[in-house]
Each structure stands twice: as structure tokens, then as C-alpha cells.
C-alpha positions as semicolon CSV with decimal commas, in nm:
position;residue;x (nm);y (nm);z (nm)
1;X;-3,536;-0,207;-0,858
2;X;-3,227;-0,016;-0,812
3;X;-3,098;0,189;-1,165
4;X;-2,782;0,051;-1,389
5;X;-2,511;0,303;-1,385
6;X;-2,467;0,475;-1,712
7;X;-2,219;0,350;-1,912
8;X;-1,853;0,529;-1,908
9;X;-1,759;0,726;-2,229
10;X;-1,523;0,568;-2,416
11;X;-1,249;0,797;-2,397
12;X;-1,252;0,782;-1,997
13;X;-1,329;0,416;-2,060
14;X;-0,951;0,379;-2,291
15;X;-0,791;0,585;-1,976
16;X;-0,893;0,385;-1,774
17;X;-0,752;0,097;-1,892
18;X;-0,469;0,246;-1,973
19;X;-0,351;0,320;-1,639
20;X;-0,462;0,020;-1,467
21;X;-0,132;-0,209;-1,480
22;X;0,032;0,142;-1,356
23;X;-0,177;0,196;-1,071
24;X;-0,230;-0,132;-0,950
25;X;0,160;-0,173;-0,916
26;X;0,145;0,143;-0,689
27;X;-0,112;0,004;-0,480
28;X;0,080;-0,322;-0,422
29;X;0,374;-0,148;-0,354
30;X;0,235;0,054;-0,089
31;X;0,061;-0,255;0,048
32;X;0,406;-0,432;0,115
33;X;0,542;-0,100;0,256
34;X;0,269;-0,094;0,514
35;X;0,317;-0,470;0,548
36;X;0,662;-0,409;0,687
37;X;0,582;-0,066;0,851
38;X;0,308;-0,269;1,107
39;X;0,581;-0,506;1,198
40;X;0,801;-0,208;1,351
41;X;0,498;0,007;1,457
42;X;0,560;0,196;1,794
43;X;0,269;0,368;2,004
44;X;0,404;0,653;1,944
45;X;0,390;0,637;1,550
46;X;-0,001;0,657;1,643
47;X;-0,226;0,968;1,709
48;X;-0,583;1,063;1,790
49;X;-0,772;1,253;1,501
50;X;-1,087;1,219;1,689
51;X;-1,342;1,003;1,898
52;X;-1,258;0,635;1,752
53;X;-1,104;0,813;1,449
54;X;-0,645;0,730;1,447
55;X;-0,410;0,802;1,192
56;X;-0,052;0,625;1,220
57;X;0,247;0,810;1,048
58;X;0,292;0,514;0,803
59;X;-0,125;0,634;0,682
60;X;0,010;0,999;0,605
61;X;0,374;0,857;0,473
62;X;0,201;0,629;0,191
63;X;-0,076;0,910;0,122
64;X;0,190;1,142;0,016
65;X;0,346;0,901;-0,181
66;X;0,041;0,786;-0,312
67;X;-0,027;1,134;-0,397
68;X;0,266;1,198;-0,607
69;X;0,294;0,880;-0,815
70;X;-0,072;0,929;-0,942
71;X;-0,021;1,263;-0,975
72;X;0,253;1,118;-1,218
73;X;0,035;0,930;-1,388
74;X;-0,249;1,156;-1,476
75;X;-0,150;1,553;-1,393
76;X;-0,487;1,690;-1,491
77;X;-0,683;1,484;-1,205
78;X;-0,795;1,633;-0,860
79;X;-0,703;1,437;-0,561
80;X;-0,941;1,348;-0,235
81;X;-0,740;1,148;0,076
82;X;-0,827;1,052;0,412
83;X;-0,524;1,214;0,566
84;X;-0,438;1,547;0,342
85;X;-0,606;1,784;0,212
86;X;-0,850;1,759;-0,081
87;X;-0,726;1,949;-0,453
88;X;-0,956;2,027;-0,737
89;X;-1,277;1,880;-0,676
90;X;-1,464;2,094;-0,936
91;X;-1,219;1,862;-1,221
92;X;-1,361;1,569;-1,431
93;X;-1,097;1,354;-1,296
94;X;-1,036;1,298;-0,931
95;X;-0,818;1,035;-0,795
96;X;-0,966;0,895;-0,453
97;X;-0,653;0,764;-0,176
98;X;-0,785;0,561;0,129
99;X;-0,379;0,520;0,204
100;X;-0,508;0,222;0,520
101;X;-0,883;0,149;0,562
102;X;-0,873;-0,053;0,875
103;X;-0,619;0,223;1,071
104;X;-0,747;0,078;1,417
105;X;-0,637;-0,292;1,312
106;X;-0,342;-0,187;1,164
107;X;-0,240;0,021;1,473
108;X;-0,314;-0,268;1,695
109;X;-0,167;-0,538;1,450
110;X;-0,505;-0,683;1,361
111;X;-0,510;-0,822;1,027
112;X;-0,788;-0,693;0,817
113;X;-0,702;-0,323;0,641
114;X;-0,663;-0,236;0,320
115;X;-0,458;-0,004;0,070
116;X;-0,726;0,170;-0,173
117;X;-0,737;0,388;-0,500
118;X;-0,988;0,457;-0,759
119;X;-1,008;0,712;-1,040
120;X;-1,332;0,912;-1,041
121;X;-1,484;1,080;-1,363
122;X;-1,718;1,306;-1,282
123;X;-1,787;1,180;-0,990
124;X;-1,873;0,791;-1,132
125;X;-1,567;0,554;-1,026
126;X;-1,431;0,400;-1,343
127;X;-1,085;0,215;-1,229
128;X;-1,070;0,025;-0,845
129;X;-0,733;-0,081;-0,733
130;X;-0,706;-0,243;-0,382
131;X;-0,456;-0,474;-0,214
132;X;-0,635;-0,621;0,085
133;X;-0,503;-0,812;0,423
134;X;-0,475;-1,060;0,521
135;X;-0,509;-1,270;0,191
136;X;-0,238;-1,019;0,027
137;X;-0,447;-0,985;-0,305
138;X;-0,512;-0,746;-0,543
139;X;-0,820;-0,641;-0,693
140;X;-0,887;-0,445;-1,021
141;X;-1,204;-0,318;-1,137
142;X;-1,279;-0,114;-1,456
143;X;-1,636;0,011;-1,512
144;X;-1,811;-0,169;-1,710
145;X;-1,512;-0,429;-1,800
146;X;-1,523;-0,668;-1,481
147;X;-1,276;-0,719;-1,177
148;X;-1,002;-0,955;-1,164
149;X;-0,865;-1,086;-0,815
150;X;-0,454;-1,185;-0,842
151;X;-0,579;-1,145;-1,255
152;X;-0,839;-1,392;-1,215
153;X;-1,172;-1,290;-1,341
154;X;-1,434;-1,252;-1,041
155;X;-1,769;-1,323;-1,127
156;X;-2,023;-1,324;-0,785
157;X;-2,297;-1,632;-0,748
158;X;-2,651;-1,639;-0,609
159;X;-2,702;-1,683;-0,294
160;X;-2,964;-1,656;0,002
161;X;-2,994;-1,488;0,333
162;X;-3,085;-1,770;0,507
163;X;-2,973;-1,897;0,815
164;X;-2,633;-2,054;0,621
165;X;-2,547;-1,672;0,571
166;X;-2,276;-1,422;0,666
167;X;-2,291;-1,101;0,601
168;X;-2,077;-0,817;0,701
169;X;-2,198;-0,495;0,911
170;X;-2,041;-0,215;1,026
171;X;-2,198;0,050;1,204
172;X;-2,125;0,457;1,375
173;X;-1,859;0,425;1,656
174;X;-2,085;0,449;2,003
175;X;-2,383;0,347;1,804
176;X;-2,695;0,250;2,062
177;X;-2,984;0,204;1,814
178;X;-2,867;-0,117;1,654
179;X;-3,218;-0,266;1,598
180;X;-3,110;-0,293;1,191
181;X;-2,898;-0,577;1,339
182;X;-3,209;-0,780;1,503
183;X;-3,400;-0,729;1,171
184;X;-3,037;-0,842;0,923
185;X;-3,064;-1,161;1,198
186;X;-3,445;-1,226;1,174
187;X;-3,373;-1,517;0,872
188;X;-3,069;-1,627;1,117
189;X;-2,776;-1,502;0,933
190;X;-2,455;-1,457;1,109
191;X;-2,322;-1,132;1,146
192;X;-1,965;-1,030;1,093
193;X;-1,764;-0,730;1,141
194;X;-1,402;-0,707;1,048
195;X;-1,287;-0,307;1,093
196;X;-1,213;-0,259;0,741
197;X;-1,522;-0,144;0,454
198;X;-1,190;-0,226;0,190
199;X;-1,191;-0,573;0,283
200;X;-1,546;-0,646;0,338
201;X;-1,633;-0,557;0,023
202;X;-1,418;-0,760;-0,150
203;X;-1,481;-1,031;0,042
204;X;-1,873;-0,996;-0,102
205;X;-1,663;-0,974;-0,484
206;X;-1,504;-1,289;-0,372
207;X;-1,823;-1,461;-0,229
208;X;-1,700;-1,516;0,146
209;X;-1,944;-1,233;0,293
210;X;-2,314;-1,296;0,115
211;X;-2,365;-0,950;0,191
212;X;-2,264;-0,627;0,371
213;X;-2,402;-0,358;0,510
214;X;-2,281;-0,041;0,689
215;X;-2,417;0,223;0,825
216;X;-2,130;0,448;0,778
217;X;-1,828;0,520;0,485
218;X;-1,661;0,810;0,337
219;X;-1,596;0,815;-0,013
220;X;-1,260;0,698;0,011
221;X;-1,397;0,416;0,192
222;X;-1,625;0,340;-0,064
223;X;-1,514;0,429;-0,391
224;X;-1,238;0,144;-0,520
225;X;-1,435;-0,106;-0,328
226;X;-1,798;-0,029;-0,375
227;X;-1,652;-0,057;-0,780
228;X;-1,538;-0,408;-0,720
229;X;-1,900;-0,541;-0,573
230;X;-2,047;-0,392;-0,908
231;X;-1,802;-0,511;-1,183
232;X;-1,829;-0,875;-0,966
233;X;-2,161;-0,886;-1,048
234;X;-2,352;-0,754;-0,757
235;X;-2,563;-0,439;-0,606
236;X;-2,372;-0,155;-0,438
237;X;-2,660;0,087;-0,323
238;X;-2,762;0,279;-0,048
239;X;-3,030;0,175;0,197
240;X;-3,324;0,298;0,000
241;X;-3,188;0,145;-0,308
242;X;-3,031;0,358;-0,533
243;X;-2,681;0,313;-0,661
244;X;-2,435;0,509;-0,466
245;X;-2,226;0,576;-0,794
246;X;-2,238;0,857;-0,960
247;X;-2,151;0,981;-0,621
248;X;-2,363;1,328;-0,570
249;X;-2,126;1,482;-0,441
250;X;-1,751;1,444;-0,284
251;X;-1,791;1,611;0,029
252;X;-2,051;1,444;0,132
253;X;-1,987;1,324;0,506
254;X;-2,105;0,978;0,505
255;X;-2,325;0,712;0,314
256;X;-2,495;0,373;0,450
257;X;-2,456;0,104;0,191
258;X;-2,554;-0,248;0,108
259;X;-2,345;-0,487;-0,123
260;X;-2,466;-0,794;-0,203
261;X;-2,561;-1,024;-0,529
262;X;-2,894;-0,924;-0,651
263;X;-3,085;-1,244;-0,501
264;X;-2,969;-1,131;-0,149
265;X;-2,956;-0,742;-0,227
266;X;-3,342;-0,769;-0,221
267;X;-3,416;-0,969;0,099
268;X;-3,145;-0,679;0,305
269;X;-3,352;-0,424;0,159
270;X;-3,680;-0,541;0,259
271;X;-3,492;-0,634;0,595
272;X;-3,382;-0,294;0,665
273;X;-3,684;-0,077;0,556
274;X;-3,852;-0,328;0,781
């Protein structure tokens, strides 16, 4: 049975909570920006970081600005984005910036991406703010105090991996070896994927995916979001099943991850290790 995360000290705990209102407001903010920036996006605000791997100008605009209203809010805190460099990793406090998780729907005016933030101490994410598309809602998470979606409390039900299932995959760009997916469809679940960890995530939080693996995801992918799954209620681990948070390590390249309520969590596992 996978371990319970250790429970944040109080101090980070009051912190936490203290700058929730302020960073959630950012978040939004930066979600309606990007809103109206993929309305006037031009191919040529769009570049090529590496196979399958784009970054549009608006991703590196609202990472900067990102950058400096957190740094606002908590000075002391190291910083780790998708699109600039990383500052202070060795500090208790390390603020995590996926700026647009879902860059390849955004750039082609798809609908699922995602604005992302959460506030790491030492290493363990203890405050998740995302503003997801296309549902335009906010999520909040503080460890060990629950999520709210829109401010409603989020609370994730039982379910089964039966054939009534859907459950969200994602998997390495040019991926050939996808016989994981034959064994997640062996009880005749449906299989979704939507281009965007963010959103998947919280659509297991809000009980639309029953589950959802991946075989890929960064820490900013992972952080804010894998958060939500865990104050909803439900299992965020990796494919052996331990908990992904603490993290080991932030510069560790990728992580494969299942999120899911307990009931299902099990049946994915034993689906998986086969």
C-alpha cells in the first residue's frame, strides 16, 4: 500500500495559507492573459525547442511575469520554470511555474492547457494553484487542508475500472512499446488523452477521468496538479507505488505517474505491473 505523505510543519503549513488568495489571483490572471493571447496567436509567435517539445512567446511572456509576482510574494523562495532558467534549488522554498501545460494545443488553438503554480518546501508541494481550459476554473490545494474547485470543496468518490471507465494516458512522444495501453484496456476502459497532465489531473480531482496515467511529466507538470489528486482524496504515485511527493529530487528528468481514487489506484497498479 502506497505511504501517507508526512504531514507539513505548521509554520510552512500558516504560509501556505497565507499566500493562497494571493497566488491564486496571479494564476487566474495569467490564465485570461493567455486566453486572449491564443485568440491573436501567429505562427510565427511559435518555435521549436525540440522533437515534439514548442514554446510560444506568450509561454516565456507569462513565465517572466509569473516569476516576478511570486517572487513578490515570498523573496526567500527558489524558482524552477519550464521556459527560464532554474534559481536556488538548494532553498527550503521553491516556487514551481508550468506558465502553459498543453503548449501544442494552445499553439494550435486546441482547448485543453493549463496555467500552473505550486510552492514546494523541501521538496514536498504544500500550495497548488491551477486555472485549467476549457472549463475556465480554478483549483486550490493546500497540503493537508483539501482543494476547492471555483471555492467549492472537492472531495473524489469510489469508483471502478470497469468497462464504464475513462481514464486518461499520456505517453513519450514517438513512443512504440505501448503494450501498458492493451493491459489499462483489458477490463474495457476507455482511454483518453487530452495533451495537457494540468488538466487531466484535475479532471481525476473533479471525477470526470476515473484515473490517469502517464508515462512521462516534469515536475512542473506534476507538482500543482499531482497536489490536487491528493488533497481530493485520491493516490498520486508512481508506477511501483510510492508517492511521488516529497519529490527526490528537482532535476530529475521525468516521472511516470498514476492518479486515481484508491479503489481504482489498485486495479491500474496491478494492471501495469502486469
Amino acid at each position: 500500500m502506497p505511504a501517507i505523505m508526512e504531514p507539513t510543519p505548521p509554520a510552512a503549513l500558516r504560509l501556505a495559507l497565507r499566500l493562497r488568495a494571493a497566488t491564486a489571483a496571479a494564476v487566474r490572471a495569467s490564465a485570461r492573459r493567455c486566453l486572449a493571447a491564443q485568440r491573436r496567436l501567429r505562427p510565427a509567435d511559435v518555435s521549436r525547442k525540440g522533437l515534439g517539445d514548442f514554446v510560444t512567446k506568450v509561454d516565456v511572456r507569462e513565465e517572466r511575469v509569473l516569476r516576478r509576482e511570486l517572487g513578490a510574494l515570498l523573496p526567500e523562495a527558489g524558482f524552477l520554470g519550464e521556459e527560464s532558467s532554474p534559481s536556488q534549488l538548494d532553498r527550503d522554498w521553491i516556487w514551481v511555474v508550468d506558465p502553459i501545460d498543453g503548449t501544442s494545443n494552445f499553439a494550435h488553438r486546441l482547448p485543453h492547457w493549463a496555467v500552473s503554480v505550486a510552492l514546494l518546501h523541501r521538496r514536498q508541494p504544500v500550495l497548488a494553484c491551477i486555472h485549467c481550459m476549457p472549463e475556465q476554473a480554478g483549483y486550490v490545494a493546500v497540503h493537508g487542508r483539501g482543494v476547492q474547485r471555483e471555492g467549492r470543496r472537492l472531495r473524489l468518490a469510489a469508483g471502478r475500472l470497469d468497462d464504464a471507465a475513462i481514464v486518461g494516458c499520456q505517453w513519450f512522444r514517438g513512443q512504440q512499446d505501448l503494450r501498458f495501453l492493451e493491459r489499462l484496456q483489458s477490463r474495457g476502459a476507455r482511454i483518453r488523452t487530452l495533451g495537457s497532465s494540468v488538466t487531466q489531473l484535475a479532471d481525476v480531482a473533479a471525477g470526470r477521468l476515473d484515473g490517469n496515467v502517464q508515462e512521462q511529466g516534469r515536475v512542473w507538470d506534476i507538482a500543482a496538479a499531482g497536489l490536487v489528486v491528493v488533497e481530493a482524496g485520491g493516490l498520486f504515485t508512481d508506477w511501483q507505488g510510492r508517492p511521488v511527493f516529497p519529490f527526490p529530487s528537482l532535476e530529475v528528468e521525468h516521472t511516470a505517474t498514476i492518479a486515481a481514487h484508491r479503489s481504482v489506484h489498485r486495479a491500474l497498479l496491478r494492471d501495469l505491473q502486469g
